[in-house]
C-alpha positions, 0 to 999 in steps of 0.5 A, a space after each residue: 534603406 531603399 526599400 524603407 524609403 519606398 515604403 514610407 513614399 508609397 505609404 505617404 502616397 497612399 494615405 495623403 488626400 488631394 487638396 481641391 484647387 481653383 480654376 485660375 491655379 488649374 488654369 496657371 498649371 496648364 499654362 506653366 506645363 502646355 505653353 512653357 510660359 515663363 513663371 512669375 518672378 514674384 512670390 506674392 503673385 500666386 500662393 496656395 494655401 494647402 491645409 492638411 487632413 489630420 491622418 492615423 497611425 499605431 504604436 506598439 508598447 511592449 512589456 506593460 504586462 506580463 507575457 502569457 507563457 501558457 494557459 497555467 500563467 498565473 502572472 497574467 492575472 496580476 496584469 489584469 487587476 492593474 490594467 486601468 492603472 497601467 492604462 492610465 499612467 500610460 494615457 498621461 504619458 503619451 498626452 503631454 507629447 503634440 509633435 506633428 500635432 500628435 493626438 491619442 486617439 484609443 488604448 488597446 491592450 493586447 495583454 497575452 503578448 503583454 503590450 498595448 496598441 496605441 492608436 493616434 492622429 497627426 498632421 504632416 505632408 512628409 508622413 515618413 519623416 514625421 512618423 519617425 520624429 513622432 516616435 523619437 520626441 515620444 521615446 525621450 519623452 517616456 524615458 525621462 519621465 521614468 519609462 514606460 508602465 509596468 506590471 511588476 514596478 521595473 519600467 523596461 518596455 519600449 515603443 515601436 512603430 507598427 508598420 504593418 496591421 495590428 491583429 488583436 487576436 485571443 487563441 490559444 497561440 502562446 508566446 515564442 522566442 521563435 518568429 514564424 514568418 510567412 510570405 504571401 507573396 516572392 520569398 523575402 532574402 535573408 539579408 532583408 529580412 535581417 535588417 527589417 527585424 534585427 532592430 528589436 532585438 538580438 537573433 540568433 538564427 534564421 532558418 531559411 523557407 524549406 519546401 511546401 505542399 501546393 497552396 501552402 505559404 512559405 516561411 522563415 524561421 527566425 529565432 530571437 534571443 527574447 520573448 520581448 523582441 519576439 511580441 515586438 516583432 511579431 505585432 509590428 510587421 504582421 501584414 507589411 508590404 514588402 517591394 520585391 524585385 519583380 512587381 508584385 509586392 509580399 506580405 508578411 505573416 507572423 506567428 509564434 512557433 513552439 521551439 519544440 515540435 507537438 510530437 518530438 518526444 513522442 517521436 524521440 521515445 519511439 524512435 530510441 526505446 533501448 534509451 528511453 525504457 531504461 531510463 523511465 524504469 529506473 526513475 520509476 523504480 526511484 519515484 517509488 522507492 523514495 516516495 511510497 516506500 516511506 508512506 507504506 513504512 508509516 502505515 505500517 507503524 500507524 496499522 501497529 500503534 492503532 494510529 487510524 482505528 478510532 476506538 482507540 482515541 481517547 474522545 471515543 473511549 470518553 464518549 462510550 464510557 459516559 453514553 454506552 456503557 453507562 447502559 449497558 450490563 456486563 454479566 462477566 463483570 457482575 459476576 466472577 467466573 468459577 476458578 478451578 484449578 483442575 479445569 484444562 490442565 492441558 491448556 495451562 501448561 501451553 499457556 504458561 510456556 507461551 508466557 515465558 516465550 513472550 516474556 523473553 528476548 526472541 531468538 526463535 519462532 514459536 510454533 503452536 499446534 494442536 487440532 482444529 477445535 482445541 482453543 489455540 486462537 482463544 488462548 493466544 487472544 487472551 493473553 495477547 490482551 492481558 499483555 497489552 502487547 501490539 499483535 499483527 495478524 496474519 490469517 492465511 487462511 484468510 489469503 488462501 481464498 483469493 481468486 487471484 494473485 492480484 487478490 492475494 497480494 491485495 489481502 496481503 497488503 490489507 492484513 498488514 497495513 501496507 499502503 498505497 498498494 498497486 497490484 493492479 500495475 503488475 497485470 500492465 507490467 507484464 503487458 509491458 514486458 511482452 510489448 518490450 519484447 517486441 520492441 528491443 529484444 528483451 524483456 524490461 523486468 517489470 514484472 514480477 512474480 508472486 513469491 517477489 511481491 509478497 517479499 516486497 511487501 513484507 520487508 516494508 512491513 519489516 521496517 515498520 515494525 522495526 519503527 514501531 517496535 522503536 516507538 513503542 520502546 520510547 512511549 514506554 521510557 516515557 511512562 516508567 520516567 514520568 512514574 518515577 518523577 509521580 514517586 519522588 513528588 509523592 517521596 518530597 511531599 511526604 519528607 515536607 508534611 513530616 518538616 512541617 509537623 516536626 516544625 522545621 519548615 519555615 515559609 518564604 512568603 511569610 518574609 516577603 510580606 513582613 520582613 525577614 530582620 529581627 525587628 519584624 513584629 512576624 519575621 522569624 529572623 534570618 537563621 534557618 532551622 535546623 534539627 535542634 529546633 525541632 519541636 520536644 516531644 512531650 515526656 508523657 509521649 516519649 514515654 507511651 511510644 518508647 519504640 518511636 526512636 527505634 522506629 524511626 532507625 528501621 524507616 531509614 534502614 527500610 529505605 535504603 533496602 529499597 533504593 537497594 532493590 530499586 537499583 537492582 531491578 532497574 536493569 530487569 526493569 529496562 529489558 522487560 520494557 524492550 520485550 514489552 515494547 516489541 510487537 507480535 506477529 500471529 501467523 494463523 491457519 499455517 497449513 498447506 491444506 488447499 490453495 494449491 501453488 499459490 497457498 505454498 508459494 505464499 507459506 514459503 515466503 511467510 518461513 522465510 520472512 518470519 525467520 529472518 524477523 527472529 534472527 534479523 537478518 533481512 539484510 537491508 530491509 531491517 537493521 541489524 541488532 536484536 529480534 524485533 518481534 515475536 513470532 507466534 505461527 499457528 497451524 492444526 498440524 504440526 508437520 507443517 512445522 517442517 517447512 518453518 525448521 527448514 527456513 530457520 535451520 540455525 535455531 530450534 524451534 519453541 513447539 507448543 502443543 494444544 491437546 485435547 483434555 481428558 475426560 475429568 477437565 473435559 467436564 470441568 470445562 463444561 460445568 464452568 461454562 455453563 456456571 458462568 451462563 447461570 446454569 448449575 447441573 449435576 450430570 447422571 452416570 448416562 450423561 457422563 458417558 455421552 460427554 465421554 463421546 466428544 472427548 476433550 475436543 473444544 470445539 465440541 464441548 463449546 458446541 455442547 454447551 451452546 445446545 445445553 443453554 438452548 434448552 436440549 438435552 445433553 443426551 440430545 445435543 451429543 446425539 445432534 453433534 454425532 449426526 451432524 459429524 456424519 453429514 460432514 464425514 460423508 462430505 469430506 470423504 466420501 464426496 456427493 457423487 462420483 465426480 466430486 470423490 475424483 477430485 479428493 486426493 484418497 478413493 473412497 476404498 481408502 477412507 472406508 477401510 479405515 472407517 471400518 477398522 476404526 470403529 471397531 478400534 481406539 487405533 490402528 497400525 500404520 504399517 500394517 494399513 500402509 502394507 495391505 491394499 487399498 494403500 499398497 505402501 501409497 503415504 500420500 493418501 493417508 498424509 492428506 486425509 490426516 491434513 483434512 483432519 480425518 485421521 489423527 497419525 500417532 508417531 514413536 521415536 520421529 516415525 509413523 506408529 498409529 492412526 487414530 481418529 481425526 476428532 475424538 467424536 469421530 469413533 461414535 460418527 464411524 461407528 454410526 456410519 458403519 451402523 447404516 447397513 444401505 451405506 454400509 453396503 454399498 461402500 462394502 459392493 464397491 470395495 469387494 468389486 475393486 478386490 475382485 479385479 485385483 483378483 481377476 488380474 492375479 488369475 490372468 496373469 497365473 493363466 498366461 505364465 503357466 502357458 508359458 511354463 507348458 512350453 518351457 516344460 515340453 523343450 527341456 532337454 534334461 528330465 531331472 533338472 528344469 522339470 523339477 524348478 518348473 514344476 514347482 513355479 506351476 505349484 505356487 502359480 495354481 496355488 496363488 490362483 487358487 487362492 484368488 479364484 476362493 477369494 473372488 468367489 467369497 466376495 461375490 457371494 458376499 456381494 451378491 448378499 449385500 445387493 439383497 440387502 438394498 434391495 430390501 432397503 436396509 432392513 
């Protein structure tokens, strides 16, 4: 209180002007202070009549706008949208009060602290008690007049008395229950510090100053309980005065200071990473778990019922039926295909053991293979679009191209509608790891590999088909429901035509218009018509229909049979709506033909995934109950069907084989293709003979017709088919040079000795080929150039038995590859030289064992028993190498024979 009264004198002081005085007063005070002259005894001789110089002062009004938490506080634009109304109720308030002669002067608002400065004159000698006065009258005032303004309607606010300077200012310094205070000048104690600021509310602690840098000042910490007496405080004493015990005085600086530090989590996650990564992981893992999974399981479903391809609208199919297609000729509508019965018999019976795999409950994988070329993706295609059935397509091959992980995974997720998809999180989880590693000794685990994303990926696609298969099952009830309430309608408007014609059908709104009582002119009275009543049919038409009485007994019998059927078929009905309702899933190109780990890694996983969709048994991913789907995988090969036999080995699998066709469906096929182009051709014995050469390959015979319709000849499009199959054959096996025939998994021997027998051939045997050199009992060569398609490898009871032709116009292309005597010749040079060496190798070594021997033969100790075995050991030697020695000299002469022949260029 001393300290305040201090301040109220000093401010007193500081702000009253001198008033001027008269000589004679001057003159009377000299006297009174020098002479000690004794004062007059009277009042009325000296008065002195002071007039007072109006002064100036601030108030602070809190809580008439909101206070501005942070840059996002949309609350303070509530405020500002009031702001005159606020002002003005404020304005009316404070001008009915004329204590001291009190005068409003200006309004400040100072709306991010939520209060308003207000400036005001009055008159007083004693400007202390005067403030003081102001502030109370001006307080009741307020009170008793309903408080002070508000923002939001609940009059809270208060008035203060500002003490110090007011400091309007507009950076981006956002309100605090924490007070910073600072000291220009001696430390201020805690206990005055307290008493000065414990009138605007409750505080819960004030944190002594701590050490500073030079230069820099020191300050308090006090924490208010509220953000009103923290902005009251704040804008009351910033810049006051404060007497010390030494002379000089201090000066209070204010601030707000956030109760959280800028860098304290920052600082916190360094500082504890075995706490925080953790934490963050599992919430992560959480977030995506409970937000993404659900989308991507909708995307799914969306991808399966064609939710987001606008073709299937029902505006753009209204739209192309009425525009495009008004314009536009089908040649395949206008004209029916020739039907014959003979045409592929081969495909026929594939197809309909496809029909009867998807027209039953799956409990097992169909697997179709067949030869690339032999129409496996058109049949599935056309009957998947005579069923109307949902299909998923998943093309390996496709995915096998992708350059990457992130890439594959990214296909992977396209192909099946998975979506929001992150791969690129998987690059920066393994940084992660790497960067956990260093940090806490371990890794975090947020890596994965592949075969875990492609997992992850297809479970979600597990339970979206799952829901689809679900919806697609009610959509289907719906349809079948609303078809039998279009029956009984259809049944109820027939039995009331035939009520009507029989005449024992009366209309209600007949009664409602003329009466329904006997004395109605129109009524037909109350009784109700009944069979009696029918209308008599005429005796003559009794007599000309005598069999309507008869038939009318068998109608009934004839619907009651029916209503039998209807109740029998109904539960056939219901099972062929849950198959129809499932999806299907075609896994395409499901061969292990390149890629290289990440193909196999990725054929794995689809076995597995595929295996748990027939039994449906994905645990968690999938609920329990029946298959969910069919699943169709489709490979060129069917040793691929290994890999599925293993993932699934509880259940057989449903292998359907595509074959090529035989020489009279072959031709079928091409006469009806080109019937239906509108070419009708009666082929020549010749021409038969060269559509032989393509056998029943599809591929080849759709190549053949194409030609045929360009105008060649069939002659010409066989021949062109048969030269363009050499190109590719001296590609694929060969390689274009000797640095690309290192990177085949066969050597150029390997695939010339097969040509070579081959085009002399149908087919060859496999051991006898296996046994003899190049292979010396190597599978794995003759195992890829069968997955390359070169070869065809024929088996007997489960095991290899012959090799054949990878296409069936493979035997004319090895022929005419054979045929070419500079090709010829120098595959047969390299070939012979490859024998040679071999040769020369079995010579060497006969050479050194017989020196050997030699020394063996001169150390014997007994003539007749060690000289007869080594003896016979150098017969079989000198045999063998002579043998070798005849051969090597036959393949150079051959070779040297064959270098004549490039040297003359062939010819």
């Amino acid at each position: 209180m001393a300290s305040n009264m201090m301040l109220r004198t000093l401010a007193a002081s500081s702000s009253r002007r001198l008033v001027p005085r008269s000589a004679a007063v001057v003159a009377r005070h000299h006297r009174h202070y020098t002479d000690n002259a004794v004062a007059p005894s009277s009042t009325e001789e000296v008065k002195e009549e002071v007039k007072l110089e109006p002064q100036e002062s601030w108030l602070w009004v809190d809580s008439v706008f909101p206070v501005k938490l942070g840059r996002l506080d949309v609350r303070s634009y509530i405020g500002i949208a009031r702001e005159d109304t606020l002002l003005q109720r404020l304005r009316t308030l404070l001008s009915n009060v004329n204590t001291h002669g009190f005068e409003l002067v200006s309004l400040e608002p100072h709306i991010k602290d939520g209060g308003v400065f207000v400036k005001f004159r009055y008159n007083a000698s004693d400007t202390g008690n005067a403030l003081e006065t102001i502030l109370e009258n001006l307080r009741k005032h307020i009170h008793s007049h309903g408080g002070v303004p508000n923002w939001c309607g609940f009059p809270s606010g208060e008035v203060w008395l500002v003490k110090g300077s007011p400091w309007r200012e507009d950076m981006a310094r956002y309100v605090s229950p924490v007070l910073r205070v600072a000291f220009d000048g001696p430390d201020v104690p805690e206990e005055s510090l307290y008493r000065l600021l414990r009138p605007y509310g409750k505080i819960h602690d004030i944190t002594p100053p701590s050490p500073v840098p030079a230069g820099t000042l020191r300050s308090a910490l006090v924490n208010f309980r509220s953000l009103r007496a923290a902005t009251s405080a704040r804008n009351t004493i910033h810049a006051l005065k404060i007497p010390t015990s030494s002379s000089a005085a201090t000066t209070l600086r204010t601030s707000y200071s956030q109760p959280i530090a800028a860098h304290a989590v920052r600082d916190y996650i360094a500082n504890h990473p075995r706490v925080f990564l953790p934490i963050l992981f599992f919430l992560v893992g959480t977030v995506t778990y409970a937000i993404f999974d659900p989308i991507r399981v909708f995307m799914v479903e969306g991808k399966m019922n064609d939710w987001f391809d606008y073709k299937e609208f029902t505006i753009y199919k209204w739209l192309r039926a009425n525009t495009i297609d008004r314009f536009t000729f089908n040649a395949a509508d206008a004209e029916p295909s020739l039907v014959k019965g003979g045409v592929w018999k081969e495909r026929l019976e594939a197809e309909e053991a496809l029909r009867k795999y998807l027209a039953d409950l799956p409990s097992t994988i169909a697997f179709v293979h067949g030869p690339q070329g032999s129409g496996k993706t058109r049949m599935l295609s056309t009957l998947l679009k005579e069923s109307g059935r949902k299909a998923m397509v998943i093309d390996v091959g496709e995915l096998s191209k992708a350059s990457s992980e992130m890439a594959l995974v990214s296909g992977l997720a396209n192909q099946t509608g998975y979506w929001p998809v992150f791969s690129f999180l998987n690059s920066l989880n393994n940084m992660i790891d790497l960067a956990s590693v260093g940090i806490i000794g371990q890794k975090a685990g947020l890596s994965s590999s592949l075969p875990e994303q492609l997992k992850q990926i297809l479970d979600v696609v597990g339970r979206g088909l799952a829901r689809s298969n679900a919806s697609q099952k009610a959509l289907r009830e719906r349809r079948a429901k609303q078809a039998e309430q279009e029956v009984i309608k259809k049944k109820e408007a027939e039995a009331l035509r035939e009520r009507i014609e029989k005449g024992l059908w009366h209309d209600g709104r007949i009664d409602a218009i003329c009466g329904n009582g006997i004395m109605s002119e129109l009524g037909m009275g109350v009784e109700r018509f009944t069979e009696a009543d029918a209308d008599v049919m005429p005796h003559a038409e009794v007599q000309a229909n005598p069999d309507a009485e008869e038939g009318m007994s068998e109608k009934i019998a004839e619907d009651e049979r029916k209503a039998k059927e209807a109740k029998q078929n109904q539960q056939h009905s219901e099972d062929m709506q849950t198959v129809e309702a499932m999806p299907v899933i075609v896994i395409k190109n499901f061969e292990s033909k390149g890629g290289g780990q990440r193909k196999e890694e990725l054929l794995d996983v689809l076995a597995q995934w595929a295996a748990s969709l027939a039994e449906n048994q994905a645990g968690d991913s999938i609920p329990c109950g029946p298959a969910i789907a069919h699943i169709l995988v489709v490979s060129d090969n069917r040793e691929n069907v290994k890999r599925l036999a293993k993932a699934l080995p509880s259940k057989p699998l449903n292998q359907i084989s595509l074959s090529d066709a035989d020489n009279a469906s072959a031709l079928s096929f091409v006469e009806q293709k080109l019937h239906d182009s509108g070419m009708d051709v009666k082929f020549s014995q010749a021409q038969l003979s060269y559509i032989a050469r393509l056998g029943g390959r599809a591929s080849d015979l759709e190549s053949l017709v194409h030609k045929v319709r360009s105008g060649m000849t069939v002659e010409e499009a066989v021949d062109d088919i048969v030269t363009r199959g050499v190109s590719e054959l001296r590609k694929n096996a060969f390689g274009d040079d000797i640095e690309d025939a290192k990177s085949l998994p066969w050597t150029r021997e390997q695939a010339w000795i097969l040509m070579k027998q081959l085009s002399k051939q149908p087919e060859i045997s496999y051991h006898e080929v296996l046994a003899d050199y190049p292979f010396k009992g190597d599978e794995t060569p003759l195992r890829h150039m069968e997955h390359a398609e070169l070869i065809t490898i024929g088996t007997h009871n489960g095991r290899p038995s012959t090799i054949k032709p990878g296409k069936p116009v493979y035997k004319f292309v090895f022929e005419r590859l054979v045929g070419d005597s500079v090709f010829k010749a120098t595959q047969d040079i390299a070939f012979n030289e490859k024998v040679i060496a071999s040769a020369e190798v079995i010579v060497k070594a006969c050479e050194d064992e017989l020196l050997v021997l030699k020394d063996v033969d001169a150390g014997t100790a007994s003539w007749w028993g060690s000289q007869r075995a080594v003896e016979m050991r150098e017969h079989y030697l000198l045999k063998k190498m002579r043998a070798a020695e005849q051969k090597i000299e036959s393949l150079e002469k051959e070779n040297a024979r064959l270098k004549k022949t490039l040297s003359k260029g062939g010819r």
